[in-house]
C-alpha positions in Angstrom: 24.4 -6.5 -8.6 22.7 -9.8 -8.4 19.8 -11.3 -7.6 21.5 -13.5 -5.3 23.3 -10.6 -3.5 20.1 -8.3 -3.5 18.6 -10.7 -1.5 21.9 -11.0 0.8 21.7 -7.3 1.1 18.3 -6.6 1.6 18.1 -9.4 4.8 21.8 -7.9 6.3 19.8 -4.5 6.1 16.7 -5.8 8.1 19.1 -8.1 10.3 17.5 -10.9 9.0 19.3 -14.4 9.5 17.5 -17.2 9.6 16.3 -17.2 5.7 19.1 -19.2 3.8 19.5 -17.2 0.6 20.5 -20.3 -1.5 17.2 -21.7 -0.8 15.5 -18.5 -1.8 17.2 -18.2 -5.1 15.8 -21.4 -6.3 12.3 -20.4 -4.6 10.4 -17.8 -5.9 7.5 -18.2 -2.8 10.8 -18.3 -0.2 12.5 -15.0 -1.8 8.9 -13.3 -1.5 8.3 -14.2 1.9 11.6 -12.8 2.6 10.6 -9.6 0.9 7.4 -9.9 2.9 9.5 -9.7 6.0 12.3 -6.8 5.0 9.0 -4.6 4.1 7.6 -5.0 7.7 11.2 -4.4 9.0 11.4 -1.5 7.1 8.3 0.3 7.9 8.6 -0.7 11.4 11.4 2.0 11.1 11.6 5.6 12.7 13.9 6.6 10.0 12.3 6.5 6.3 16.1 6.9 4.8 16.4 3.2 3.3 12.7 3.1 1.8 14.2 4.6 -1.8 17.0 1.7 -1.7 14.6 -1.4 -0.2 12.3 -0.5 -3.0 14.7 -0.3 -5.9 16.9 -3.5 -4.8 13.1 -5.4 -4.5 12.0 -4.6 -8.0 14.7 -6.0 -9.9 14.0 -9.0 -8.9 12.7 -11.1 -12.4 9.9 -11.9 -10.7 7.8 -8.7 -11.0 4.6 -10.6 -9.6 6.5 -10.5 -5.9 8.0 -7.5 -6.1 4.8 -5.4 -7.0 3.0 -7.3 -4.1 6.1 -6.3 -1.6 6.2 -2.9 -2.9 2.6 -2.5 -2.5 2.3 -3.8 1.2 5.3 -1.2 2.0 2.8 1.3 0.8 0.1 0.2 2.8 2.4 0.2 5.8 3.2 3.6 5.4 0.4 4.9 4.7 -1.4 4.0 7.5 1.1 5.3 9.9 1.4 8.5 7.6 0.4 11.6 9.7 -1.3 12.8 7.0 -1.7 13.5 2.8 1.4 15.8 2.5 3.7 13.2 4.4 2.4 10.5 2.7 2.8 12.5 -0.8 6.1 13.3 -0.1 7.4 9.9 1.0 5.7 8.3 -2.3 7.0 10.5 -4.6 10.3 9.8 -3.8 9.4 5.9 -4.4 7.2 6.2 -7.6 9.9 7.1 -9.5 11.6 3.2 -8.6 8.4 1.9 -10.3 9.7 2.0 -13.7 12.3 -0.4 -13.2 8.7 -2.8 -13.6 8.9 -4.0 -17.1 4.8 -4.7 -16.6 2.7 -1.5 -16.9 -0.6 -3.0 -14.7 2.1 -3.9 -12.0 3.4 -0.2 -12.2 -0.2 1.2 -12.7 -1.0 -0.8 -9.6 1.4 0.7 -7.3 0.2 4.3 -8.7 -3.3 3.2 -7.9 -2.6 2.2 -4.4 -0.8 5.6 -3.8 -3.6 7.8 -5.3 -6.0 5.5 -3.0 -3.7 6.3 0.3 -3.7 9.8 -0.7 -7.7 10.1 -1.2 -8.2 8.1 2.3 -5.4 10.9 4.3 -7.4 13.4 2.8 -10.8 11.8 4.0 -8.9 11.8 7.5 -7.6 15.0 7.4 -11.7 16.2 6.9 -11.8 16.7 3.2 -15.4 15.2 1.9 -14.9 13.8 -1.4 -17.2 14.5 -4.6 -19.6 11.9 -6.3 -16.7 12.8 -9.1 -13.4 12.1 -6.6 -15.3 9.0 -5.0 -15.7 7.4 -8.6 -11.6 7.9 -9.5 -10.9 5.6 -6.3 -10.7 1.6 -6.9 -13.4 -0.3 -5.2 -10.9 -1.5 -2.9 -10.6 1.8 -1.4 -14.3 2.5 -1.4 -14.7 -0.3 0.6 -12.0 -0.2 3.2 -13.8 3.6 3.7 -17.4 1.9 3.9 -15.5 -0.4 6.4 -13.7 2.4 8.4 -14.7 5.7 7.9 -16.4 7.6 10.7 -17.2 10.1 8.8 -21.3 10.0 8.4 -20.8 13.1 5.2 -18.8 9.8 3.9 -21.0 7.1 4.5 -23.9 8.9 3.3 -21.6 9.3 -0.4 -20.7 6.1 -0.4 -24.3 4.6 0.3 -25.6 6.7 -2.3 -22.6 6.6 -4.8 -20.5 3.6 -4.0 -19.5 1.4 -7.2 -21.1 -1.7 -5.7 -24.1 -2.8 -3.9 -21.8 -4.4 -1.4 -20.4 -1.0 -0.8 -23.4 0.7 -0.6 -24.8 -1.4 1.8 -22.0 -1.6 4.0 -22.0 2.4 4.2 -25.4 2.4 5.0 -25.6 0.0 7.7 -22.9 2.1 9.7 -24.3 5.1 8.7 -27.5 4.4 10.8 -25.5 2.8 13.8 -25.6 5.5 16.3 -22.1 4.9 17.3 -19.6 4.8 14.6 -17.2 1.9 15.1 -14.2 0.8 13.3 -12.9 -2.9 13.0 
């Protein structure tokens, strides 16, 4: 296949018509907007079938810089509609796999990241309170999306002792002592 009619395919399959696909061949920032869209098509979706085939056509695209970041917001997408760890493990590991079609190892390394993050923040929802240990394994981009959001005072008492930043810490701490737990 080529790039020209990954892109084709990829818009047909999120019925997609107004991008002009010669314009996004010579266009790097109009191809990943385009990606950008199919991704929120996709996880808009019921039916997780065509996750496996979005993601494989996306990352042979040469430009590895927008595919990771398309990739990685379909991850986010699903994971925070993901009933829980064991769907969202289940649903990632049949993606991970497409990840080595990235000739960069940080971009691959990334999208493993982002997955152990979702899976840490599902278990954190489904009531598991993490160790000092499992809280330092996390990026501090997941730390502080759970200073941000977590309701959890057993939580935001870990993170405003052992958060990786100051930022973090204080964060957790201020919510911590609000009566009322709010998320943004």
């Amino acid at each position: 296949m080529t790039l020209r009619s990954d892109v084709a395919e990829l818009l047909a399959g999120a019925d997609i018509v107004d991008v002009d696909v010669d314009a996004a061949m010579v266009d790097g920032h109009v191809r990943s907007a385009a990606y950008q869209r199919v991704v929120k098509v996709t996880a808009s979706s019921r039916s997780r079938d065509r996750d496996r085939t979005v993601v494989a056509t996306i990352l042979r695209d040469p430009d590895e810089m927008a595919a990771k970041t398309a990739v990685v917001a379909l991850v986010d997408s699903i994971a925070m509609k993901a009933s829980g760890p064991a769907e969202f493990r289940q649903w990632s590991a049949e993606l991970l796999p497409e990840t080595d079609r990235l000739k960069t190892e940080a971009f691959r390394e990334f999208i493993r990241g982002r997955v152990r993050d979702w899976l840490f923040y599902l278990s954190i929802e489904d009531g598991h309170v993490p160790t000092p240990a499992e809280l330092a394994e996390v990026t501090y981009w997941m730390q502080r999306l759970l200073a941000e959001v977590s309701a959890s005072p057993a939580v935001l008492a870990l993170l405003a002792e052992s958060g990786r930043a100051k930022k973090i810490r204080n964060i957790a701490k201020d919510r911590a002592g609000n009566r009322k737990l709010s998320t943004p």
